[in-house]
Each structure stands twice: as structure tokens, then as C-alpha cells.
C-alpha positions, 0 to 999 in steps of 0.5 A: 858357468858350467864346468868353467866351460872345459867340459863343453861339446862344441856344436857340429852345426853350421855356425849362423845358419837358419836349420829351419829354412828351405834345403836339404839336409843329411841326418845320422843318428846312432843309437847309445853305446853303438847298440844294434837295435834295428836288425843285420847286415846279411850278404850286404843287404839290411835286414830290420827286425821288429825295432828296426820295422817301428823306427822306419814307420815313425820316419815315414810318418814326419811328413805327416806330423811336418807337412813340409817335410820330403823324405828322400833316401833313408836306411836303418843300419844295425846301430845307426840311421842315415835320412835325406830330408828336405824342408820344403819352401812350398809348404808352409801351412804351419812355422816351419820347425827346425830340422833339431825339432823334427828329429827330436821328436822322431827319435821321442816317438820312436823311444816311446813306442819301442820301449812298450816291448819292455826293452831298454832302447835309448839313441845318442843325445845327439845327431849329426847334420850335413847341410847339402849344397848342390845337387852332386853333393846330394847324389853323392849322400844318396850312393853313401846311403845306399851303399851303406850295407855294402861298407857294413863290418859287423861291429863297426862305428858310423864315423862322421869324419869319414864323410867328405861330400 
């Protein structure tokens, strides 16, 4: 027993749910300490810099790597990322991984090369996930996501307990 379980982080997936099965999915990962590794906030528009242009090339290219992967809405912000993605029921020319494995390799990938210009780029060990229901809930992510440079103060923590959807 590791720490007689006190120190165990209890899961914020959905308990008994298949993450590899056809749906939608909400994803937010942040980057370690709340660095902000990706660009600004200027006049509530997100401005990538270099980092931030590599991270969105790696996110492009899932589909490439997960055929049945469909990216939708998507922005890097400073210190975090927000994605929409779907796991196609359609596209199966290989096991479907589950939605973990994708974003691990994602954030592996991006690691990787990011880390080529000698800089010390690390995300969180975790991510967060939403499983989306319904089409208005899926609306609703999409004007989260997109408004996101809009809500952004400068030194503000994405807050996962904010979102109600």
C-alpha cells in the first residue's frame, strides 16, 4: 500500500466509462507551475510564439497518428490548452486507443521537440477531461473555448471547478 492510501489523488474521470468508445471529449491540459510557455493574451487575442506555433502543429497532427480522431475547436492560451475532440465510431482501421493514450502522446511529442531549443518545458502530469452529452453542452465548450483570451487576466490559473456545462 503506497502511503496507506492518504496521499492518493482520486481520478477525475468518469467512473466505469469506456474513454476509448466513440464521443466527444473536452480536454484541458496545463503546463507545470502555471508557466507560460505558449505566447500572450494581447487586446483579448492569443498571440503564439514559437512554443506555442510547435504545440499547435503536434495537435494537428493526432489525426494523423489516431485516424479516427476529429479535432474541433482548440486554443493554446499562455499556460494551458483547451481541445475538443472526438473519437470517430466510423474510423476504425486500427483499436481505438483511449482518449489518455492520445493526449499522452501528444503532450510526449510536443515535450520532446520543444525541449530541442534547450528549454525546460514540462506540462502537468495530468489532464483534465469532460465528456460532453449533448449538442448544447458541445456548443456551450466551444464559446468557453472560444472566448477564453477574452476571460484571460494575466497570471490567472485555468480553474476546472469554474466550468458547468
Amino acid at each position: 500500500m503506497l502511503f496507506k492510501n492518504e496521499y492518493r489523488i482520486e481520478s477525475s474521470r468518469l467512473k466505469g466509462y469506456d474513454y476509448s468508445s466513440p464521443g466527444a471529449y473536452f480536454i484541458t491540459i496545463k503546463t507545470a507551475k502555471g508557466e507560460c510557455f505558449f505566447g500572450d493574451v494581447e487586446n483579448e487575442k492569443m498571440v503564439l510564439n514559437e512554443i506555442g506555433k510547435t504545440a499547435t502543429e503536434y495537435w494537428k497532427e493526432i489525426p494523423d497518428h489516431f485516424p479516427y480522431v476529429i479535432l474541433d475547436e482548440f486554443i493554446f492560451m499562455p499556460d494551458h490548452f483547451h481541445g475538443i475532440i472526438f473519437l470517430d465510431e466510423y474510423k476504425t482501421l486500427q483499436k481505438r486507443q483511449p482518449v489518455g493514450v492520445i493526449i499522452n502522446q501528444f503532450k510526449r511529442a510536443c515535450t520532446i521537440q520543444i525541449r530541442k531549443s534547450e528549454i525546460n518545458f514540462k506540462w502537468q502530469p495530468r489532464f483534465h477531461d469532460h465528456v460532453i452529452r449533448n449538442e448544447n453542452e458541445l456548443n456551450r465548450i466551444r464559446q468557453y473555448i472560444i472566448d477564453n483570451p477574452k476571460n484571460w487576466k494575466s497570471g490567472d490559473e485555468f480553474n476546472s471547478d469554474e466550468l458547468t456545462f
